[in-house]
N, C-alpha and C positions, 0 to 999 in steps of 0.2 A: 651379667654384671649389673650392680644397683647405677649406678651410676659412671660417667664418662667424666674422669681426675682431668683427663685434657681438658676438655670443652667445659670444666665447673670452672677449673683453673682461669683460664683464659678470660670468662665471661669477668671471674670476680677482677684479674687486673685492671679488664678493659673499664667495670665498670666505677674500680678504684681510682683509676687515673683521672676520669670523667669526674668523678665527686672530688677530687683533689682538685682540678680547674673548673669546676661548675661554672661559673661565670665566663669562662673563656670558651669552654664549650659549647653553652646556653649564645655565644654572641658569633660565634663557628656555624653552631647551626641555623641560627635565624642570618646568617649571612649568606649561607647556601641558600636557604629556602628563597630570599629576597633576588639572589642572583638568577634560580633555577628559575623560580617563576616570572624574574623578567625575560631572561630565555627564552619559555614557554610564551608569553604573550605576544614576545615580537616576532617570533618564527610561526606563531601557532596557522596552521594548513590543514583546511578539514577537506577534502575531498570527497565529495558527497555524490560523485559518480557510481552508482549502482552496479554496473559492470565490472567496476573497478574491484568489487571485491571478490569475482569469481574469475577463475583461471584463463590464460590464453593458449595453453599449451596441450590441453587434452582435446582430443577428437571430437567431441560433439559442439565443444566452444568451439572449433576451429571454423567450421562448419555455420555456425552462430556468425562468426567473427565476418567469413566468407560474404554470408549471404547480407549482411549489416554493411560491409564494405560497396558492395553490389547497388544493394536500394535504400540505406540512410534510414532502418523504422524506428531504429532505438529512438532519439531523441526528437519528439514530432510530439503537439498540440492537438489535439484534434478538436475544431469548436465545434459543434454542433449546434446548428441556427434552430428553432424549433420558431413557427408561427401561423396564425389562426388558418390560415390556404396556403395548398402548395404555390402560391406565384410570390407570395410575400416572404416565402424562407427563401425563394428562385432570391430573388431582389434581395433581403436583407446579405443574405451566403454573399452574393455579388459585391454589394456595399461592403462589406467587412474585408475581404478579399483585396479589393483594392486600398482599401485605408492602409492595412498594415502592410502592404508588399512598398509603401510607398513611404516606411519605417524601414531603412535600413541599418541603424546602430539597435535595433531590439532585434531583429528578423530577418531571417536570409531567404522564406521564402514565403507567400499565402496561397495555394493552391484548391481547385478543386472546384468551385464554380463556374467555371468555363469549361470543365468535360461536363460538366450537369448541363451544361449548356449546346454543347455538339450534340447529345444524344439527342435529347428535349427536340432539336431540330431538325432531328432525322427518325424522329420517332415513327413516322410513318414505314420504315422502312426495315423496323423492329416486329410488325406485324407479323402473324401469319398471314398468309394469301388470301386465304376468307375473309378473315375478320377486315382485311385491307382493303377489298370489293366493299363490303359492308361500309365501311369508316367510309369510302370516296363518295359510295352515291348516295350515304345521307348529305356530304357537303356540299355536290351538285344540289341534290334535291334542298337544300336550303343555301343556295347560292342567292335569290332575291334580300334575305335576313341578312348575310353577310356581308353583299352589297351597300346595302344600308349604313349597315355598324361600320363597316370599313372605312367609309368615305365620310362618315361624316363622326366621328368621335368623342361625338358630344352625349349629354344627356337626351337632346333633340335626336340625335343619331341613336338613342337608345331606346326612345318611346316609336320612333320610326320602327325601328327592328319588332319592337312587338306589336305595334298594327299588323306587320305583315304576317306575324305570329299568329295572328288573330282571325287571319284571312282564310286560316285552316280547317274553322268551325263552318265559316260558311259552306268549305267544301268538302265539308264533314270527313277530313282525312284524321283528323282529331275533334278528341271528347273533352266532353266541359273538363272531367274530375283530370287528364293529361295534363292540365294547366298547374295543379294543385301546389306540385311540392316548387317547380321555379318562381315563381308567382310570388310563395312564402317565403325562397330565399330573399326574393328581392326586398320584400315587405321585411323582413328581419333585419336587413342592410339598414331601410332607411328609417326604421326605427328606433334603434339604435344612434342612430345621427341623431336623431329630432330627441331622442335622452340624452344626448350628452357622453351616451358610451362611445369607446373604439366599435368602430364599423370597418367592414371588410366582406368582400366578396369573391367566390373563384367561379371563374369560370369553365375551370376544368373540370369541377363537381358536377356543374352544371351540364356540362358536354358528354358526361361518365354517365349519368342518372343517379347517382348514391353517392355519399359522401365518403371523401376523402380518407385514406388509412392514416393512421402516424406515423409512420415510416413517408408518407408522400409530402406533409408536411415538413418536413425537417430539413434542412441544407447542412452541406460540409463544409467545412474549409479546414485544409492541413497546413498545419502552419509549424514552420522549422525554425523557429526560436533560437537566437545567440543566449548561449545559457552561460553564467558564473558558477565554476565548478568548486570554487573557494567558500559559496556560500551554503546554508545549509538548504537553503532551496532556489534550486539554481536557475530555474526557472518564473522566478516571483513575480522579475519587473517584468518581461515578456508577460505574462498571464494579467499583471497590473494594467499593462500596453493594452492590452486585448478584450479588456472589461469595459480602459477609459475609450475604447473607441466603438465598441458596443453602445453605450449609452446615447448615444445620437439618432442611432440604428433603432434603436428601443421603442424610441417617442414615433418615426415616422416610418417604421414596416411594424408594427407591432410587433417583433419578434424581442428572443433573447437568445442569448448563447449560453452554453454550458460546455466547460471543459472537461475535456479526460485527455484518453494517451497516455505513454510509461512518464510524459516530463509531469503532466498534472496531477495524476495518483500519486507519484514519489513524493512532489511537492507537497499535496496534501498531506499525506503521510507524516510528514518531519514537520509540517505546520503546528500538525493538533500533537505531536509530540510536545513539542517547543509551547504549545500552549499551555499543556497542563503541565510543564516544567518550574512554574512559581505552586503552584498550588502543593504536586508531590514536593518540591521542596521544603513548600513551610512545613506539611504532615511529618516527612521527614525530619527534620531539625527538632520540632516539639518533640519528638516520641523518643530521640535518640539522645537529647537532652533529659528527659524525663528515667529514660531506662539507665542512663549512668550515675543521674544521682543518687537511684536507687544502689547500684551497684557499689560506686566510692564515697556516697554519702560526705562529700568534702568538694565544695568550690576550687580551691588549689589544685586540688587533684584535677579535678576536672578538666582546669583552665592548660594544665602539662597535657594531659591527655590531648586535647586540641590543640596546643599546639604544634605538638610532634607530629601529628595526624595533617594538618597544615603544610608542616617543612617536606615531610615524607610526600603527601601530594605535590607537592611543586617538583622533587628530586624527578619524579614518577612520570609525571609532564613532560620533563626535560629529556629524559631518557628516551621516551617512546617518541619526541622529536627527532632526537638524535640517532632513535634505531630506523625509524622507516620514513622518515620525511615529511609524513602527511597523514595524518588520522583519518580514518574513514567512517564510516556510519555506523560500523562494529565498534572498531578498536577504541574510537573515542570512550564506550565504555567500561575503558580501565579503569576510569576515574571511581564509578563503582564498585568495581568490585576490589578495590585497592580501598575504600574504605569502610565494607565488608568484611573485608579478611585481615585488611590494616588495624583495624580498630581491636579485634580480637587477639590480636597478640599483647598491644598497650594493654587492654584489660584482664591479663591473662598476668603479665608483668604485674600490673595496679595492685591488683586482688592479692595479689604474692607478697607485694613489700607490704598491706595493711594487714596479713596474716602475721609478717613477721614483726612488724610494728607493734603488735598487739603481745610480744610473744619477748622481744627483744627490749623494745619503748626506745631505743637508741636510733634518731633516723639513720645514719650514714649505715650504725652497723646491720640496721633491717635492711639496705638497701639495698650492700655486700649479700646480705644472706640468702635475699630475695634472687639476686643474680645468680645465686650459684645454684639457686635449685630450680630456677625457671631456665637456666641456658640448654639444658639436654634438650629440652621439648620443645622450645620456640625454634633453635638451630635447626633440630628434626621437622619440625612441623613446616618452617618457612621454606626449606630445600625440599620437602614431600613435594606440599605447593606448587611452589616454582617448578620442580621436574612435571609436574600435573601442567601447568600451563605451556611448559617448554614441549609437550607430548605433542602439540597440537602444532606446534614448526613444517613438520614434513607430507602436513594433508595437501588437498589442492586447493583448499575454502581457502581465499588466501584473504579475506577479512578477518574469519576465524584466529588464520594461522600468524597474523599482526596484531589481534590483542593475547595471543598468549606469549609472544614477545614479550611486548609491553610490560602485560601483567604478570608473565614468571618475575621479570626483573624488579617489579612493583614490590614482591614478596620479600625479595633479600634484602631491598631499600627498607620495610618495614619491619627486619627482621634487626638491620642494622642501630635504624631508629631507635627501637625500642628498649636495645642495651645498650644506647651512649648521651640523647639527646634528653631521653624521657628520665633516665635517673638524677641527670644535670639538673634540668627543670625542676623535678620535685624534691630538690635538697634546696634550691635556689627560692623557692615559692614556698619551705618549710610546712608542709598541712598540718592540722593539731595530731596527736596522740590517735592510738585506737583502745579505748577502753574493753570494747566487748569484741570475744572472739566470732568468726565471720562465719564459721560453718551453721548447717541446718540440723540445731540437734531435734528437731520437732520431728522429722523425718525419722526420726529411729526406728519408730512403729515397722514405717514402709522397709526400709535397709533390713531389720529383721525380719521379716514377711519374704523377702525375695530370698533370702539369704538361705531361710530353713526350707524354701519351696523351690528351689534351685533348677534342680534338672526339669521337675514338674515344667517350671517355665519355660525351662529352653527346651524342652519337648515337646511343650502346648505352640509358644512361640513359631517353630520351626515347620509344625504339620498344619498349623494356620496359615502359612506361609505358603508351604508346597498345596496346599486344598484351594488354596489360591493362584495358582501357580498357571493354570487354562486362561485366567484374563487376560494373562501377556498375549497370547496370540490373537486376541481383539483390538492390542493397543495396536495404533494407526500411525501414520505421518499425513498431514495435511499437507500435499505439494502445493494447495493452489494461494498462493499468497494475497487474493483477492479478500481471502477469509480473514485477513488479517488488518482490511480497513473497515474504516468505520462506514456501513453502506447507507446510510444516510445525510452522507455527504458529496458534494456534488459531482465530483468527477468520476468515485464509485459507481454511484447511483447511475449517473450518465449510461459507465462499462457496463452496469447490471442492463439497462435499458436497449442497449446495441447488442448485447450476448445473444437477447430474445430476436433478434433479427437476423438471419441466415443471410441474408445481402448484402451485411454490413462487412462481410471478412473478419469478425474480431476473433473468432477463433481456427483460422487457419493455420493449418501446417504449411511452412512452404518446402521448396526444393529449388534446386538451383539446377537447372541445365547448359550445357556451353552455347546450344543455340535456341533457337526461336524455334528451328523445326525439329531438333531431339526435344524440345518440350514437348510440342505439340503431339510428337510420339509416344512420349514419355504417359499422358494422360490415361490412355487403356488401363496401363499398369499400375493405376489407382482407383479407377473408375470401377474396377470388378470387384474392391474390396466390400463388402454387405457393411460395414461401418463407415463409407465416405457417400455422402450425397453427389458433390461435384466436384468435378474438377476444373478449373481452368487457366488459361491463359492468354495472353494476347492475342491471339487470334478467335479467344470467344466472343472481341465485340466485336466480331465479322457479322451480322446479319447473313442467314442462310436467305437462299431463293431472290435475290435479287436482282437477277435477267428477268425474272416474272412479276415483282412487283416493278419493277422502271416503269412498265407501258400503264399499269392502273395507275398511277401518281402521273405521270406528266396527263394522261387523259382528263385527271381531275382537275389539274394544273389549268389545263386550257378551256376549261367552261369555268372557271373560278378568277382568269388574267383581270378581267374588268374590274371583280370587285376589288382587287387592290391598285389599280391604274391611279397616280398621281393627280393624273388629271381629272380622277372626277373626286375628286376631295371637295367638300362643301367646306364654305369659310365658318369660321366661330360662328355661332349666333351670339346675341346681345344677351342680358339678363333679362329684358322680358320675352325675349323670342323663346329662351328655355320657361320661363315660367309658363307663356302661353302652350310650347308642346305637353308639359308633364299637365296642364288643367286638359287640354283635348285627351293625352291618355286616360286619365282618369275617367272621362265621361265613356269614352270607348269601351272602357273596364267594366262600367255599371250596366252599360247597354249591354254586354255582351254575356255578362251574368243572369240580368235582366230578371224574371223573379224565379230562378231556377234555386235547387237547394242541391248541396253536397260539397265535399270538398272543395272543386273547382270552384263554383260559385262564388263560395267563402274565401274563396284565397284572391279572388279577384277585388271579391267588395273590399278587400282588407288593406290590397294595394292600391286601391283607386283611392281609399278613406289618406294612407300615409303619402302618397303623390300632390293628395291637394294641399298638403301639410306642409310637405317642404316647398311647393308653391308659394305659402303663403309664407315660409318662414324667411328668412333675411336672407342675403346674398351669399354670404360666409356659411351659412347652410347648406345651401345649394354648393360651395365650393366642396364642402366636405365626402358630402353627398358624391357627387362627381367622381372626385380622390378613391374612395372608397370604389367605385363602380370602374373607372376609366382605367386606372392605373393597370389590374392587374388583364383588364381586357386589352390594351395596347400590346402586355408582353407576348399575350396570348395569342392575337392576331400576327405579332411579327414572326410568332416560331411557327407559328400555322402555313406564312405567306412562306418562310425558309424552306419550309419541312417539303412543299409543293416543289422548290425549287431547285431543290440537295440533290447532289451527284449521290452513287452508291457509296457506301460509305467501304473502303479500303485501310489496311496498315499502309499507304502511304499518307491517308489525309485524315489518318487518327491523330487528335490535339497532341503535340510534343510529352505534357506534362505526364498524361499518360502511358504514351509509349515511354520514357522515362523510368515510371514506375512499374514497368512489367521487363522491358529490356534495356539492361545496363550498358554502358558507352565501350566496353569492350564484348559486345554481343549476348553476353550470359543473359540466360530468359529465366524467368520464374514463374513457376507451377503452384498453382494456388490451390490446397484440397482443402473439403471442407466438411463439418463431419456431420453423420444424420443424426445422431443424438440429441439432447439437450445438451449446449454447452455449460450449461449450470450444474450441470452432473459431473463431479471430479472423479468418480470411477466411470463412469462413461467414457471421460476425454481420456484416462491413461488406459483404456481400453484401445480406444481410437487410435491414440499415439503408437502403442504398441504394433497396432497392427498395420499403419502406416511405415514403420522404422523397420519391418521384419520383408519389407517391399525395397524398402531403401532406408540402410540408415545412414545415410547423409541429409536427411530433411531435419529440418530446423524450424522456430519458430512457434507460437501458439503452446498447444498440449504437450509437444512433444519438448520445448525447451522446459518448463515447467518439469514435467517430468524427469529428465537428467539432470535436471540442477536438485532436484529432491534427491534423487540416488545419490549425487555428487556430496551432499552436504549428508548423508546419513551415513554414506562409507565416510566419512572424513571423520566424523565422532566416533563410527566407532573406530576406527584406525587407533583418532585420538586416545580414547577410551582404553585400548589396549596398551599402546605404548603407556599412559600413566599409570598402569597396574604393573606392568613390567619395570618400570623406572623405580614407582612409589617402593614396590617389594625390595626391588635391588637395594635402594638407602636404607630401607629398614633394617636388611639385614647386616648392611655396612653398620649400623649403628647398634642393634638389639643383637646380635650374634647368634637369635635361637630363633631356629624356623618355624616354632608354637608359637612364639611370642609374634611373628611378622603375620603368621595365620589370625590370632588374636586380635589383631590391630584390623586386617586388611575384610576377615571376615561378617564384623557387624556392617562392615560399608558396605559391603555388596548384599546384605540384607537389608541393609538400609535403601539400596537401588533398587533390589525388588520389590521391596512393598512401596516404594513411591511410585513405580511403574504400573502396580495393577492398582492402585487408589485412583492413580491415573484413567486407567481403564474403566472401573466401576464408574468413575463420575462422568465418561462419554468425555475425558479430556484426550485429544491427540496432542503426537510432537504437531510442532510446525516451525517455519523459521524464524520465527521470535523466539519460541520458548526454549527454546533447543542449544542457545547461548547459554541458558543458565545452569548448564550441566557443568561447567569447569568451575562453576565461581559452589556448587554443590560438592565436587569431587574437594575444592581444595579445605574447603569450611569441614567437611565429614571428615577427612583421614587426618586436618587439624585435631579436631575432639578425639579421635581414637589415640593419636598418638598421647594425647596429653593423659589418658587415662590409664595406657600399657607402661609411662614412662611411672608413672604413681603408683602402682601396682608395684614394678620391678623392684622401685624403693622400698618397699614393704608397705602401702597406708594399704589400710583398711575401711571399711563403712566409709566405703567415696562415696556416697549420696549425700551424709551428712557433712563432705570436706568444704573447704574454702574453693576447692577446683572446681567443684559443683556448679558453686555462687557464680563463677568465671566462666565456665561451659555454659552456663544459661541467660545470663546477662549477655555473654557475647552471640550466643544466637539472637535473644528477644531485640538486640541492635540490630545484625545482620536481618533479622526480619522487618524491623522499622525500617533501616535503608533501602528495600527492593519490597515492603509489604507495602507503601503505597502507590507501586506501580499499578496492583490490581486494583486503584480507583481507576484507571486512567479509563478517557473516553473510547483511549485508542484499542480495539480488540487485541493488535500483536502484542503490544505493552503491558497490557492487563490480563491477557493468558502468561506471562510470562511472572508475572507479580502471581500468579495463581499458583505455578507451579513450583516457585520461590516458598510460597509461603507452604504447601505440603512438602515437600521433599525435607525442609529445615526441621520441621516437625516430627519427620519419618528421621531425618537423621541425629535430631535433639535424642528422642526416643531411645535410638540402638546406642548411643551415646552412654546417655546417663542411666538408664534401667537395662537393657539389656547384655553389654559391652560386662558389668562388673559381677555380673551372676556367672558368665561366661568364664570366665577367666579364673574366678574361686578365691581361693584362699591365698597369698602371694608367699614365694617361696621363705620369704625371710621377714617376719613382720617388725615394724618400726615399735620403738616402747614405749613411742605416744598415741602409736593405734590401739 
């Protein structure tokens, strides 16, 4: 059939009756839109919970869900203290810890500091057995040193301790150059002081011989955040909390904190979204401004165009209010793709009534004429659509599955729009005349060129296509959604920085056991897997061998009691009593150097020259001086005097917070595995995962949740995907009644999906879960332009490249391209893979559209006698 007498019929009443009340209609519709979008504003609920858009009813969520109920990881801070020595991250982690536990309207919990702090104390007991013999009787054997420093904790107490230091040479158990590299720490401390830099000292580097890893400086603190799930980062003012009370920390541990965890990447994430949200806006707005005046070359028109685009967005708002309650971090982008595809039909109408404009010069009756031969394809196109967006209801992506609510529903609102508000509008706004007709006769050349080379092309077409055809099994899905932030930002960065750390857990698999000792079972049965390093669980911080270290630690314990004995604490000295010890070290330095050459030497002369320095420098020098020396020596002697002191360490007198964190209050224990790989390796990790889940697939967390939420979301598309090929075909055929013609229409699309797919490929582009939205807002924009071209065809035109449909096929993509083309500026990686893949597939689908779609199809059965 050329045409549908129902569907013309109907369209020209509906949109007679509309130009018979323009004014009433025009004040109909800006009443809705005025009403919908107050609606929309004062209901508006974005739920910006990330969970919230993946399912709770399938098995490996449940599983998720379980072990989330269990230990609380979803929603957790993690600050990370980094500074110059491990006792100042010990200190600053401490300091932060208790600020924010003592914020209860930000924070329900700050943890972690204080298990640094239990082990740090019983660290002697973490030893091997040798290494423990070793550790005691060097602290015997410098029990006079410790004496010293212990009792009297001054700088006096510190030039004390290195006389005795000193007393080594004479009994030649050390050599000058042994002196060299402490010597130089010290001199570097008070150097530093006497410039004016931050000064800091450890003593653990000290007591180690070699400096400190990065991993030793850094402190934790896990911090469980009251999050606002209304907002777009729900996390802000906790992370705002967490910065203002940093900044204290800042000035007197020298450290700093750096967030990560899932609340501060998500957060981040929708921050730099939200940032370049003015910027792609204005991009947008200019270009999509620019592309329509090209298009309707008329203000009036335009200003219809906008504001049916307006009314229809607000209806659109209102609906997806009223279908799910609460927008989530997907579905919120309806808004997009509702004026993407919204816009496309208005311009599809526009182009029609200035075709007839030009043809008729009468507006009302261009308007009529326009409606009757745009209603077959707009009704078709906007029901394709919508069943394309309605496909995607019955996945389990239930973000996915609430913007194709939303946005089916968006399509018929815009479908409505476009034949009652939009004709209103531009009879009411009257735009001038169209003098010149709208088609591309310049294009002739091209339309006869395809026309007499026909098969040639869809034969060349088609074996280019299939010689292409081996990419597809290159193209990839990206599960790791890390890929998808910007890593040079701070709480990425941070994740990137802990990934490199095996100690840190961040890429564990867990498991949940019902008890503590089927875990502890449970461990074999991961431990023999060739892709897991370790395994553990709460009972891994049991130190082994501890009936054998007891007797070496209390022995050292008790040739060690004096130097921490209360009573022989020396009082302060004055400020000259310190100045006179640090001028006597110093002379002892040079004496002891004396005119000897080599490192030792050198390092001595170096610290005797900066000792008489800050002798001579002011009081407040010397205090700093001190500060920088005293402070992390105190923490250092108290875990030392503990560590001597500490029972064996037991699961009964393991810190609460911890056991907490491995066994839950109804006994379930958690198995921690971990993988040998590089966890930066994303086939690595779904190697790992794999071969963890084929052990147990009830583990959850890390690689392995990543990985089923990737499968999760790729069966979901394609479910999707099918069901709108099955839907789309069905209306077509309810509408076109010939199975060539449904083939005709349905054919260039899915050519159009293969070559978007290996271009894909060729340029090293994967899915991933950003870009991977943009396939409905592709599926509904491609079987749009097919149909409008099979419906033109069926009428009889000819030379469509040179039509007015053309002008409207192209203008509405180069819009559609403006509104999701400046996503690929964005800073954001997921955003701007997702504008990437926007901007090729539009192109791939422009393409089968307008040049290959009418070579395809040939000659039309019944040709018009104006073609």
């Amino acid at each position: 059939m050329a045409r549908s007498p129902a569907v013309a019929r109907l369209a020209v009443d509906v949109i007679g009756f509309c130009l018979a009340h323009a004014r009433l209609v025009v004040i109909a519709g800006l009443a809705l839109g005025v009403l919908c979008g107050a609606f929309a504003a004062l209901n508006f609920k974005l739920n910006s919970n990330i969970d919230a858009l993946l399912p709770s009813n399938v098995e490996w969520r449940k599983n998720e869900l379980a072990f989330e109920a269990a230990f609380h990881r979803f929603n957790v801070i993690e600050a990370v203290v980094g500074a110059p020595t491990p006792e100042l991250a010990s200190l600053a982690s401490s300091d932060l810890a208790r600020n924010l536990a003592d914020d209860k309207s930000r924070f329900q919990s700050a943890s972690g500091p204080d298990i640094a702090d239990f082990f740090r104390r019983r660290a002697l007991f973490f030893l091997p057995v040798d290494a423990l013999r070793q550790t005691a009787a060097g602290l015997v054997e410098g029990e006079p040193i410790i004496h010293d420093i212990a009792g009297d904790r001054t700088l006096r107490g510190l030039v004390a301790g290195l006389e005795d230091a000193l007393l080594g040479l004479q009994s030649n158990r050390l050599k000058l150059d042994d002196f060299a590299r402490p010597l130089d720490a010290f001199s570097q401390t008070l150097e530093d002081a006497l410039a004016g830099r931050p000064a800091s000292f450890s003593w653990r580097d000290l007591a180690a011989g070699k400096p400190s890893a990065p991993a030793d400086r850094r402190g934790y603190v896990e911090i469980r955040p009251i999050l606002d799930f209304h907002s777009l980062q729900p996390g802000l003012a906790a992370e705002t909390a967490i910065r203002d009370a940093t900044a204290p920390i800042a000035l007197s541990r020298q450290a700093q904190a750096r967030l990560t965890g899932p609340v501060a990447i998500d957060d981040e994430q929708f921050g730099t979204i939200r940032e370049n949200a003015f910027r792609n806006g204005a991009i947008t707005v200019a270009a999509v401004v620019i592309i329509l005046w090209l298009a309707l070359r008329s203000v009036r028109l335009i200003g219809a165009l906008v504001v049916n685009l307006i009314v229809g967005l607000a209806a659109t708002a209102a609906w997806g209010l009223l279908a799910v309650g609460a927008f989530n971090v997907i579905s919120i982008y309806f808004a997009v793709l509702f004026v993407g595809i919204g816009v496309d039909f208005a311009i599809q109408f526009s182009v029609r009534y200035r075709e007839e404009r030009h043809r008729i010069g009468d507006l009302p009756a261009a308007l009529r004429s326009a409606g009757a031969r745009v209603a077959m394809p707009l009704a078709l196109a906007s029901l394709a659509t919508a069943a394309g967006f309605f496909s995607f209801l019955p996945t389990d992506y239930r973000g996915v599955s609430e913007l194709g609510l939303i946005a089916g529903g968006g399509m018929l609102i815009a479908f409505v729009s476009s034949v009652t508000l939009l004709p209103a509008l531009i009879k009411l706004l009257n735009p001038p005349g169209e003098p010149s007709e709208l088609g591309y006769r310049s294009l002739a050349p091209v339309d006869d060129y395809l026309a007499r080379r026909r098969v040639p092309i869809i034969v060349g077409t088609l074996a280019a296509i299939a010689l292409a055809s081996p990419l597809l099994l290159r193209l990839s899905f990206d599960d790791n959604p890390i890929d998808l932030q910007n890593p040079n930002h701070e709480a990425v960065a941070t994740y990137l920085d802990l990934i490199q750390d095996p100690a840190t857990g961040v890429a564990a698999v867990e498991a949940l056991a019902p008890s503590l000792q089927q875990a502890n079972a449970d461990v074999e049965k991961f431990a023999h897997l060739p892709e897991v390093a370790s395994v553990k669980t709460l009972s891994s911080f049991i130190p082994a061998d501890q009936d054998a270290k007891l007797p070496i630690i209390r022995a050292a314990a008790g040739k060690l009691t004096d130097a921490f004995s209360p009573d022989d604490a020396a009082a302060a000295p004055s400020d000259a009593e310190t100045i006179d010890a640090l001028n006597e070290g110093a002379s002892r330095l040079n004496l002891s150097a004396g005119q000897s050459q080599g490192s030792g030497a050198s390092a001595m002369r170096r610290l005797s020259a900066a000792m008489t320095k800050v002798a001579q420098g002011s009081p407040e020098l010397r205090m700093r001086v001190a500060d920088a020396l005293l402070t992390p020596l105190n923490l250092d002697l108290d875990d030392l005097h503990q560590s001597l002191e500490a029972e064996p360490v037991t699961l009964d007198n393991l810190p609460r917070e911890l056991v907490d964190g491995w066994v839950a209050s109804d006994g379930q224990a958690r198995v921690s595995i971990l993988p040998k790989a590089d966890a930066r390796d994303t086939r690595a990790m779904q190697v790992f995962a794999r071969a963890v889940l084929a052990v147990d697939p009830a583990v959850t967390e890390g690689p392995v949740a990543t990985l089923q939420a990737g499968d999760m979301i790729q069966h979901a598309f394609i479910v999707a995907g099918l069901c709108a090929l099955v839907s789309i075909a069905a209306l077509l055929w309810l509408f076109l009644r010939r199975l060539s013609d449904v083939a005709l229409t349905l054919f260039p699309l899915a050519l159009a999906g293969l070559l978007t797919m290996e271009l894909m490929s060729a340029f090293g582009m994967p899915f991933n879960f950003a870009n991977i939205i943009a396939l409905p807002l592709l599926l509904g924009v491609g079987v749009a332009f097919k149909i409008y071209y099979i419906v033109a065809w069926r009428e009889g035109a000819t030379h469509l490249l040179q039509t007015p449909l053309t002008r409207a096929v192209v203008y509405s993509a180069l819009t559609t391209a403006a509104a999701f083309g400046s996503l690929w500026f964005s800073s954001h990686p997921g955003t701007s893979s997702m504008g990437k893949l926007l901007a090729l597939s539009l192109a791939c689908t422009l393409a089968a559209a307008v040049l290959f779609q009418p070579i395809l199809m040939g000659k039309p059965r019944t040709i018009q006698p104006s073609s």
